[in-house]
C-alpha positions in Angstrom: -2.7 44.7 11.5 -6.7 43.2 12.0 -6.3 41.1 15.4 -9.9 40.6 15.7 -13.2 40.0 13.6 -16.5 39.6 14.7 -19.6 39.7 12.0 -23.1 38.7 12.9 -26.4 37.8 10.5 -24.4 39.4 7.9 -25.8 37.1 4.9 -25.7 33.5 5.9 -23.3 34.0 8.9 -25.4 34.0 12.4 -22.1 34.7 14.8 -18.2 34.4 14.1 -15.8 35.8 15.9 -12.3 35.8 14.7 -8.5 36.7 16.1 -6.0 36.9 13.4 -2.1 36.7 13.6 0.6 37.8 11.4 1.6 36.3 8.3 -0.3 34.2 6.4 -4.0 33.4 6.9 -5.5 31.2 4.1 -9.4 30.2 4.4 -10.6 27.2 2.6 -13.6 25.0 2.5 -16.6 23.4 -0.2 -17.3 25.7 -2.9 -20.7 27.5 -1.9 -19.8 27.3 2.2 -19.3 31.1 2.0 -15.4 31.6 2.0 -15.9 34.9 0.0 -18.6 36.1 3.1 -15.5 36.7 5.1 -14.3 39.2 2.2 -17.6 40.5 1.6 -17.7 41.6 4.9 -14.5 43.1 5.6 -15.5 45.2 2.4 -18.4 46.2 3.8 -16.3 47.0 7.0 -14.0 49.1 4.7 -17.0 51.5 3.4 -18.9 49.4 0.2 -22.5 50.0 -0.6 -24.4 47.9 1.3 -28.2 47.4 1.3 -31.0 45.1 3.3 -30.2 42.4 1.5 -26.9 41.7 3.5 -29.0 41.0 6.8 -29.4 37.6 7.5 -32.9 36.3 6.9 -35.1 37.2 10.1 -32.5 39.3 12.0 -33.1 42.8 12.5 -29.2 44.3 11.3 -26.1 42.7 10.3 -23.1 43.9 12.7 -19.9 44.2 11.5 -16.4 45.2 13.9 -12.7 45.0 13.7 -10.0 45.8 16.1 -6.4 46.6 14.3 -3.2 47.1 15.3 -2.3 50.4 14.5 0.6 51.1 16.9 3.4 51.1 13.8 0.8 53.1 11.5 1.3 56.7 11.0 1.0 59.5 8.6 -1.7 60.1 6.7 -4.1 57.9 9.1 -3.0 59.8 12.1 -4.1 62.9 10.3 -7.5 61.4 9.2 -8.3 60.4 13.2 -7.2 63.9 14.5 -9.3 65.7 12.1 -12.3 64.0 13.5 -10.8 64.0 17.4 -10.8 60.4 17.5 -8.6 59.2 20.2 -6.2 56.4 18.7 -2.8 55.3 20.3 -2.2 51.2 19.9 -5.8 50.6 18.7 -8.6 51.1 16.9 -12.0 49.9 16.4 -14.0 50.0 13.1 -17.8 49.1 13.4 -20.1 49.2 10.7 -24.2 48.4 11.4 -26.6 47.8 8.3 -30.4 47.7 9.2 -33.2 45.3 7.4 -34.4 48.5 6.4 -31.0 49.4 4.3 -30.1 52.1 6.7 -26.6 51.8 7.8 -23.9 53.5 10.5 -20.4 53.4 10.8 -18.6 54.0 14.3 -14.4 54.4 14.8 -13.6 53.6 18.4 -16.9 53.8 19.4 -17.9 57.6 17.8 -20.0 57.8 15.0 -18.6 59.3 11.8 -20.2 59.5 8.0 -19.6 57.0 5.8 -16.6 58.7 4.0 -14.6 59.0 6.8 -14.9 55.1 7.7 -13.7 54.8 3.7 -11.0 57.3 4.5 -9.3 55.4 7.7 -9.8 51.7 6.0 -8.0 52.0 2.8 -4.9 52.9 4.5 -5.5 49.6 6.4 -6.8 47.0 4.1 -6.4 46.5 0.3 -8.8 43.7 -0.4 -8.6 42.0 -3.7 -12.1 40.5 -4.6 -12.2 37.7 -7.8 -12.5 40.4 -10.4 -10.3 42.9 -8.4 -7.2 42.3 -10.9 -9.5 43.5 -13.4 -8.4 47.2 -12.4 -4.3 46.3 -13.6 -5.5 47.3 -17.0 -6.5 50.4 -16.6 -3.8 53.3 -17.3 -4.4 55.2 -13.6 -3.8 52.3 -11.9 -0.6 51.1 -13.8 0.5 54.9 -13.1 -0.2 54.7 -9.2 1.5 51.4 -9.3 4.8 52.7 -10.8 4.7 55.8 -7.8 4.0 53.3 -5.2 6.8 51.5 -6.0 9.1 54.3 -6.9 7.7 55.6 -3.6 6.6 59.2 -5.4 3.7 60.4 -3.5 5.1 63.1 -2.2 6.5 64.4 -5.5 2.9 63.6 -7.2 1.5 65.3 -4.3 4.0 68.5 -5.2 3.2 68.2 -9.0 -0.5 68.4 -8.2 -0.2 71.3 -6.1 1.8 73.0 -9.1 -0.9 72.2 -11.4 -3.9 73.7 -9.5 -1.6 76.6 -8.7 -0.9 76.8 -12.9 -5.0 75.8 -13.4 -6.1 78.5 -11.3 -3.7 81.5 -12.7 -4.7 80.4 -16.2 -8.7 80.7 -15.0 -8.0 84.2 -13.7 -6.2 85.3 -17.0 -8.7 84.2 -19.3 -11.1 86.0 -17.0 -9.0 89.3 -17.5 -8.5 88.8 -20.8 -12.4 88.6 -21.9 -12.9 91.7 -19.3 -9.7 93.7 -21.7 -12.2 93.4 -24.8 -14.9 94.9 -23.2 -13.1 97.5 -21.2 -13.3 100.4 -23.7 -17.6 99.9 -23.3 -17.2 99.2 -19.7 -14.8 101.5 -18.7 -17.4 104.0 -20.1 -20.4 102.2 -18.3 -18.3 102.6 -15.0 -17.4 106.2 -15.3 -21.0 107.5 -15.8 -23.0 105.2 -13.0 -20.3 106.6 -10.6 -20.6 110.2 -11.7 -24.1 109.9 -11.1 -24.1 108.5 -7.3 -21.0 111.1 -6.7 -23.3 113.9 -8.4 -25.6 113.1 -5.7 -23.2 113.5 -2.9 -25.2 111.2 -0.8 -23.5 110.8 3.0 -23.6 107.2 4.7 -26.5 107.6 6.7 -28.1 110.3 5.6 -31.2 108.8 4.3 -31.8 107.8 8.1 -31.5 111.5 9.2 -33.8 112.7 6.5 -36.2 110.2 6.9 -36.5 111.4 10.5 -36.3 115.0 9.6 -39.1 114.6 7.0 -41.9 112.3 9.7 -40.4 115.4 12.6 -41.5 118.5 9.7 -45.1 116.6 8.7 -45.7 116.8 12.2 -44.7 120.4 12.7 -47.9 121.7 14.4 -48.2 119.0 17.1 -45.1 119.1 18.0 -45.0 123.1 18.2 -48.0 122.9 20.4 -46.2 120.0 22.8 -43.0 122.0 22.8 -44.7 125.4 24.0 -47.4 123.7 26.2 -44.0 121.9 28.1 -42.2 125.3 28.1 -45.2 127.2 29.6 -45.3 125.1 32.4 -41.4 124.8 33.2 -40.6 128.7 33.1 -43.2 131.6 30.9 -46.8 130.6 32.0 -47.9 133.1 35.0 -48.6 131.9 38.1 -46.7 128.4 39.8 -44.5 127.0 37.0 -42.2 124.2 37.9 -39.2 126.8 38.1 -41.1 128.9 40.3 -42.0 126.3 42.6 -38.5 124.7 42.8 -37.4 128.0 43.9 -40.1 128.6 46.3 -38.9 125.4 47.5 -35.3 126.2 47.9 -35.7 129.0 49.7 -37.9 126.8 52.4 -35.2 124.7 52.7 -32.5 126.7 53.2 -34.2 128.7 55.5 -35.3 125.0 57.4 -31.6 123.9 56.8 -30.5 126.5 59.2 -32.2 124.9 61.9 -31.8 121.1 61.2 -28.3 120.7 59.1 -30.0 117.1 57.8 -31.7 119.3 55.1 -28.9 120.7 53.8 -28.6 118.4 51.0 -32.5 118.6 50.4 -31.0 121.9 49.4 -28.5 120.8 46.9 -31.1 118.3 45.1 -33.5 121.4 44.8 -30.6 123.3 43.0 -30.0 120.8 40.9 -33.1 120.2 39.7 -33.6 123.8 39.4 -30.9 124.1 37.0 -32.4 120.9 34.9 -36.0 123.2 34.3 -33.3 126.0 33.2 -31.9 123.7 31.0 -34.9 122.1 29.7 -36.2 125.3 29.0 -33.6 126.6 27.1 -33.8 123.4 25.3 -37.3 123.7 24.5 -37.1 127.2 23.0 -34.2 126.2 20.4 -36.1 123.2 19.4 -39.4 125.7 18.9 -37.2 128.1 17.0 -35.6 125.9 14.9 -39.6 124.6 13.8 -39.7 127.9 12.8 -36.7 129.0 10.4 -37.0 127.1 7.6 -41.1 126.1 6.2 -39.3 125.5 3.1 -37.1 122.6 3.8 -39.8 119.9 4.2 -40.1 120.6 0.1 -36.0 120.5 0.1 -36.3 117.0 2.1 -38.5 115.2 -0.2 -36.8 116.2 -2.9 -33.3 115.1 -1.9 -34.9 111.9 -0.9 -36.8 111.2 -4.4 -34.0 112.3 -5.8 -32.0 109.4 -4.1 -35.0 106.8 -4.3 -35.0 107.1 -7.8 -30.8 106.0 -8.5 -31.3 103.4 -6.1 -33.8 102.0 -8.4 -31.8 102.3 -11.4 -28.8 100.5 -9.6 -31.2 98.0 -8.6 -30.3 98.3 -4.6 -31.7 99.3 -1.7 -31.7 103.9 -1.0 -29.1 103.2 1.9 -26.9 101.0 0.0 -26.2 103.9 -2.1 -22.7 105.0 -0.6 -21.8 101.3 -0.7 -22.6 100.9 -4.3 -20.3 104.0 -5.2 -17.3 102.5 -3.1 -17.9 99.1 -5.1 -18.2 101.2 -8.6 -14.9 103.3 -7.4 -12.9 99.5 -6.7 -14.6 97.9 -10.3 -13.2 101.2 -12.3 -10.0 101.4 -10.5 -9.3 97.3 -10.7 -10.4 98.0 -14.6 -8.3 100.5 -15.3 -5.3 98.5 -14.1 -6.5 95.7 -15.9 -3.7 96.1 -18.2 -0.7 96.4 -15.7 -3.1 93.3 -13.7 -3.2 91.1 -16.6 1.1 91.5 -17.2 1.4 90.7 -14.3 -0.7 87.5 -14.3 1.2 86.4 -17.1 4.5 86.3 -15.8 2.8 84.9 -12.6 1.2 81.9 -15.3 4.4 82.0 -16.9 6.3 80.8 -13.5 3.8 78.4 -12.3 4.1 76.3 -16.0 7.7 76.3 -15.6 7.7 75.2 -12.5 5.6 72.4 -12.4 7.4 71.4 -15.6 10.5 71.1 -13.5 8.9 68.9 -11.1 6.9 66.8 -13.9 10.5 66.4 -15.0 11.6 65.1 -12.2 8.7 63.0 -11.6 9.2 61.2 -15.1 13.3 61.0 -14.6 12.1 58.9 -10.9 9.2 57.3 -12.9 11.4 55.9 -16.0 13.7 55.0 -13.3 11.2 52.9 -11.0 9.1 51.5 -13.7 12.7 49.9 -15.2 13.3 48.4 -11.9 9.5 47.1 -11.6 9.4 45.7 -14.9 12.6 43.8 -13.9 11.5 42.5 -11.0 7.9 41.2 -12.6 9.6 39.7 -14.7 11.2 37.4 -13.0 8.2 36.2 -11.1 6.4 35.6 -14.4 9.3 32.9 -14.7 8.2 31.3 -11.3 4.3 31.6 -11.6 4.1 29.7 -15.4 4.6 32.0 -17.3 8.3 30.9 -18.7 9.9 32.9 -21.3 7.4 35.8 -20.5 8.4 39.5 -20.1 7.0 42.2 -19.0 7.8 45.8 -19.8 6.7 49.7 -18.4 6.7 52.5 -20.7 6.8 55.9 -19.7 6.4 58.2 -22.7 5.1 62.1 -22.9 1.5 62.1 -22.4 -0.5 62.7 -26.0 -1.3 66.0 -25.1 1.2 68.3 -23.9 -1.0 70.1 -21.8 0.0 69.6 -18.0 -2.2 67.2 -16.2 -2.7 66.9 -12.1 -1.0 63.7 -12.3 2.1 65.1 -14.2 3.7 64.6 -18.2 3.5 61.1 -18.4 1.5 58.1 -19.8 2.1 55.0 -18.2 1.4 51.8 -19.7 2.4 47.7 -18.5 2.9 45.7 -21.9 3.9 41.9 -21.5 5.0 39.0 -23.9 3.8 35.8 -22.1 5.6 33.5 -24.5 8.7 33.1 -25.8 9.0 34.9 -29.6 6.3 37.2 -29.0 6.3 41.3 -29.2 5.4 42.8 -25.7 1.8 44.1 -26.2 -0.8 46.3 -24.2 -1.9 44.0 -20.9 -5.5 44.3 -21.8 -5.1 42.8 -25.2 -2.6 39.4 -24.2 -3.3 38.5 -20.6 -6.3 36.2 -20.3 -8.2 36.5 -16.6 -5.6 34.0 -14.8 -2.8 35.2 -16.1 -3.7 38.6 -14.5 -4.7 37.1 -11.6 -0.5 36.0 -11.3 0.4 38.9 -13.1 -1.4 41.3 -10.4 0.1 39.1 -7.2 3.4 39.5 -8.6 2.9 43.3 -8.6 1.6 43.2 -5.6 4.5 41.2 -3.5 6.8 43.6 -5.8 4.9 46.3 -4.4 4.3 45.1 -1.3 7.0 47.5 1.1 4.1 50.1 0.2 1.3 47.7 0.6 -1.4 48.5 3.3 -0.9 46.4 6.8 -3.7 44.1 6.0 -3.9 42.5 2.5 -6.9 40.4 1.2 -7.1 38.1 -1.8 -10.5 36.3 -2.7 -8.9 33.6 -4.9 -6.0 35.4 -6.7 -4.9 31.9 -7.8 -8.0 31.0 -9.7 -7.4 29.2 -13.0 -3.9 27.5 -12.0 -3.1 24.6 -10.8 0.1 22.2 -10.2 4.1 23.8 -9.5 2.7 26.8 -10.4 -0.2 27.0 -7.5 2.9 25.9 -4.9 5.1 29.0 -6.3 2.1 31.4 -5.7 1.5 30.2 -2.3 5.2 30.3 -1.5 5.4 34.6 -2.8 1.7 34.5 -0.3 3.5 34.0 2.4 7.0 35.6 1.1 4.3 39.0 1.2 3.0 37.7 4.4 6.2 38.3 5.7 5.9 42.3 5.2 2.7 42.7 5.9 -0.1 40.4 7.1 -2.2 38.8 4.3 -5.5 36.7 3.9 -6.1 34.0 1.3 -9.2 32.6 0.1 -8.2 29.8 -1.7 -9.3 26.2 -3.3 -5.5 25.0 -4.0 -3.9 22.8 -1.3 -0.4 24.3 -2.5 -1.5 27.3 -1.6 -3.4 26.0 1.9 -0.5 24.4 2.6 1.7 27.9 2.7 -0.2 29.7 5.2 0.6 30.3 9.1 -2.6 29.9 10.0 -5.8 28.0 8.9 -9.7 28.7 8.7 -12.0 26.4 8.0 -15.6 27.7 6.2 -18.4 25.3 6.3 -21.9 25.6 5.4 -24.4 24.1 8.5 -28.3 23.4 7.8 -30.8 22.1 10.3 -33.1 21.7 7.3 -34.7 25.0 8.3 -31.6 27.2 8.6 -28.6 27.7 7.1 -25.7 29.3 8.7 -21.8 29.4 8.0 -18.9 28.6 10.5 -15.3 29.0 11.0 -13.4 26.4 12.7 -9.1 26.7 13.2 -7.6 23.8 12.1 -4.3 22.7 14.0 -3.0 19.2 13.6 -4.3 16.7 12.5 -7.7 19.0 11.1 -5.6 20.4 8.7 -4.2 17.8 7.3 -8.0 16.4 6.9 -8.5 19.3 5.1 -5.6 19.3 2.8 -6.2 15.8 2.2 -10.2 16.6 1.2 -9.0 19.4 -1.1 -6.5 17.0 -2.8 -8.3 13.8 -3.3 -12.4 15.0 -3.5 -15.0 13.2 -1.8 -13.1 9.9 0.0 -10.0 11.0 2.0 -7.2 8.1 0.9 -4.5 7.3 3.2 -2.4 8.2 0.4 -3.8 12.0 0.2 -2.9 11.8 3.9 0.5 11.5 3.5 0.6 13.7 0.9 -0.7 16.1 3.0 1.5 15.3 5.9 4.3 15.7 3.3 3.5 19.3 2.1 3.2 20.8 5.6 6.4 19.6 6.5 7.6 20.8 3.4 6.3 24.4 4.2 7.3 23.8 8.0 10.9 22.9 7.6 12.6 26.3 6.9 9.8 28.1 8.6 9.6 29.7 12.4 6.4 28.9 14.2 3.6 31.6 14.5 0.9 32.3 16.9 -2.2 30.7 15.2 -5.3 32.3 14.8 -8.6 31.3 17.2 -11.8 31.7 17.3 -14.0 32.6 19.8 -18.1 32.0 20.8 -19.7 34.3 19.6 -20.9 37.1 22.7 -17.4 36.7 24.3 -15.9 40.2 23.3 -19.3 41.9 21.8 -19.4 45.3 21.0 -22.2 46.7 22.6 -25.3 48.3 20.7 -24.7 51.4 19.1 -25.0 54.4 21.6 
């Protein structure tokens, strides 16, 4: 539920602040004093396109913030905030900041989040109706939604979509197989000789590596031999004081030294050891020289093996040591094609199950949706009766789609067909209703609707083009859907003013320089001033008075009080700048 508004130099508005109630809240006032503002900006709240022009004439950004009452909200929204880690228990915050230079920012509870996500949280908490919003009744998607939200189906339509990407996707994957089965005999072939090749080759993984070192160590066979024996000479064969002959002349100093002061001793041990690392070397040295000098002829052998491998890397178009990973992938591609058949039988009985069984639940989703749409039709109906339209019916037909191939949304096509007088074949809503007819036609769907309706609903004059019984019967089902869930009314009826639990007033202020709106709540007598104004025009009567008088107490005599609305200086609860 919104309990508080503020909007600053959003268009002509300098500073409002707003705290709402439940039930009820109709907003009235002149025609041009910016009633609609109020929507326009809780739209804007909700995620619409906004742009520089919605920043009030020399201020730097329009500022936008709600606080709602989302203690008896769960589901889905719950979901949305914990997939973004926003912290939300009793409350939550919506901000949304549009720069003069059409650069905007939305924040929930103070953390910044895209633009999608702001759209995401707020259309589980408002539905706003704008002037032309019952347009939309006519279209067949929304007629659809409107029979599940009544019949409460979403999570059947929810299964049924499932189904049908399960179904969508094993269909894709067949036809994929299937094209691949005309070309297997060719590709099979294809397959069979580029991995004979890469196999003929016998190529190891890593083995280019080692050859590639083995070929750079054979070029440089001569410096190396002349390294390896100049090293060797002076560890062990050259004459005179090699290293091992000096390690040993060293030992046996120590050892005879040792005998005198024990703290040698280990001096000893190091020199042992180290003798028997030149032994070692050594050793290691003349293997490494001897092995230089087996084989002259493999340098030849290497660069062959390596052109040999250079050369199918370029005809498989990959890199020499991706080799061994290009015949693994050939190996899967043959093996995956030669069970293509077996692969493809399967798929089909796989395809076979997922069509059958989202035609079991499309089944049952038409058996609930015949079911609902009877009762909804019923139940408009009877409000045409009581919002002028007398003798009127209205009717919901839920036949097999055109097609019979299965959609996301299920078998069916929906579609609302009404009579609004008496003697007249129910036809398609698009071709009978004229715009005010809709308008009552799409508030009585809503208020039949409204156990699934969002916690804040908005209408921007849903009861334009009536007038009379007929404005008092829609303001009465205003506040019969206020009851469920909290609503606000723009409106220029008094039958309708006269319904709601609490009252704003919009007026339009100039200095002669400036032009600003403001938003007064009228309480006794102020709103029967302004009852009065919107019954009798431009001089108030005493009779208009009374009338006024008379109509409240009307609305007021069966009717528990409720909190009223206020509204605050602007500043008092601001929101800060944005961090």
């Amino acid at each position: 539920m919104l309990r508080y508004l503020q909007i600053r130099d959003f268009a002509i508005i300098d500073a409002v602040e707003l705290e709402f109630g439940r039930g009820l809240t109709v907003l009235t006032g002149e025609t041009g004093a910016g009633k609609s503002i109020i929507v326009d900006a809780l739209e804007l709240l909700a995620g619409g396109r906004a742009g520089a022009d919605v920043v009030r004439a020399g201020a730097e950004r329009a500022d936008i913030a709600a606080t709602l009452d989302v203690s008896a909200t769960a589901g889905e929204l719950r979901h949305v905030l914990e997939e973004q880690s926003i912290g939300s228990e009793d409350e939550l915050v919506l901000r949304r900041v549009v720069g003069n230079d059409g650069r905007s920012r939305a924040w929930l509870n103070g953390q910044s989040v895209p633009l999608q996500v702001l759209r995401d949280v707020s259309e589980r908490l408002f539905d706003i109706h704008g002037q032309h919003e019952f347009q939309s009744l006519v279209r067949a998607a929304t007629q659809r939604s409107l029979v599940d939200v009544y019949g409460r189906h979403e999570s059947l339509v929810s299964q049924v979509h499932t189904a049908h990407s399960l179904w969508l996707a094993l269909l894709n994957r067949s036809i994929e197989l299937e094209s691949a089965a005309d070309e297997r005999s060719s590709r099979l072939e294809l397959l069979r000789f580029q991995l004979h090749e890469i196999e003929a080759l016998g190529l190891q993984a890593g083995e280019v590596a080692e050859l590639r070192q083995e070929q750079a160590r054979l070029a440089n066979r001569g410096r190396l031999i002349e390294a390896a024996r100049a090293a060797l000479e002076c560890l062990y064969e050259a004459d005179g004081n090699t290293a091992h002959a000096l390690v040993a002349k060293s030992i046996g100093a120590m050892r005879q030294a040792s005998a005198v002061d024990a703290q040698l001793a280990p001096l000893s041990t190091l020199l042992e050891e180290a003798a028997i690392r030149v032994t070692e070397a050594s050793h290691t040295l003349q293997r490494y020289l001897d092995a230089l000098d087996l084989d002259p002829q493999r340098t030849d052998a290497i660069e062959r093996r390596l052109a040999a491998a250079e050369e199918l890397a370029r005809k498989h178009r990959v890199a020499v040591e991706a080799l061994p990973e290009r015949q693994m992938a050939l190996a899967a591609d043959l093996a995956a094609l030669e069970n293509a058949a077996a692969d493809l039988g399967a798929l089909r009985s796989q395809l076979a199950a997922a069509l059958t069984g989202y035609q079991e639940l499309a089944r049952q989703l038409s058996v609930r949706r015949t079911t609902a749409a009877r009762a909804l039709a019923k139940e408009i109906s009877v409000r045409m009766q009581e919002l002028g339209m007398g003798g009127g019916r209205f009717l919901i037909d839920v036949a097999p789609s055109e097609t019979a191939e299965p959609a996301p949304h299920g078998l069916d096509r929906v579609e609302f067909r009404v009579s609004t007088n008496p003697g007249q074949p129910p036809r398609p809503l698009a071709k009978v209703a004229s715009g005010g007819e809709l308008s009552r036609l799409s508030l009585a769907v809503q208020v039949s609707c409204a156990a699934s309706a969002a916690p804040c609903m908005v209408f921007d004059e849903v009861d334009a083009g009536i007038g009379g019984a007929v404005a008092e019967i829609v303001g009465r089902e205003l506040r019969q859907l206020g009851a469920r869930a909290q609503v606000l009314c723009v409106t220029h009826l008094p039958q309708v003013a006269a319904q709601g639990h609490q009252h704003l007033r919009v007026a339009k202020l100039s200095d002669g320089r400036n032009t600003r709106t403001s938003v007064t709540v009228l309480e006794q007598p102020a709103r029967v001033e302004e009852l009065a104004r919107m019954l009798g025009g431009v001089e108030i009567t005493p009779r208009a008075r009374a009338h006024a008088q008379e109509m409240l107490a009307a609305v007021a005599a069966g009717t528990a009080p409720q909190r009223s609305a206020t509204v605050r200086a602007a500043g008092k609860r601001g929101q800060g700048e944005p961090g």
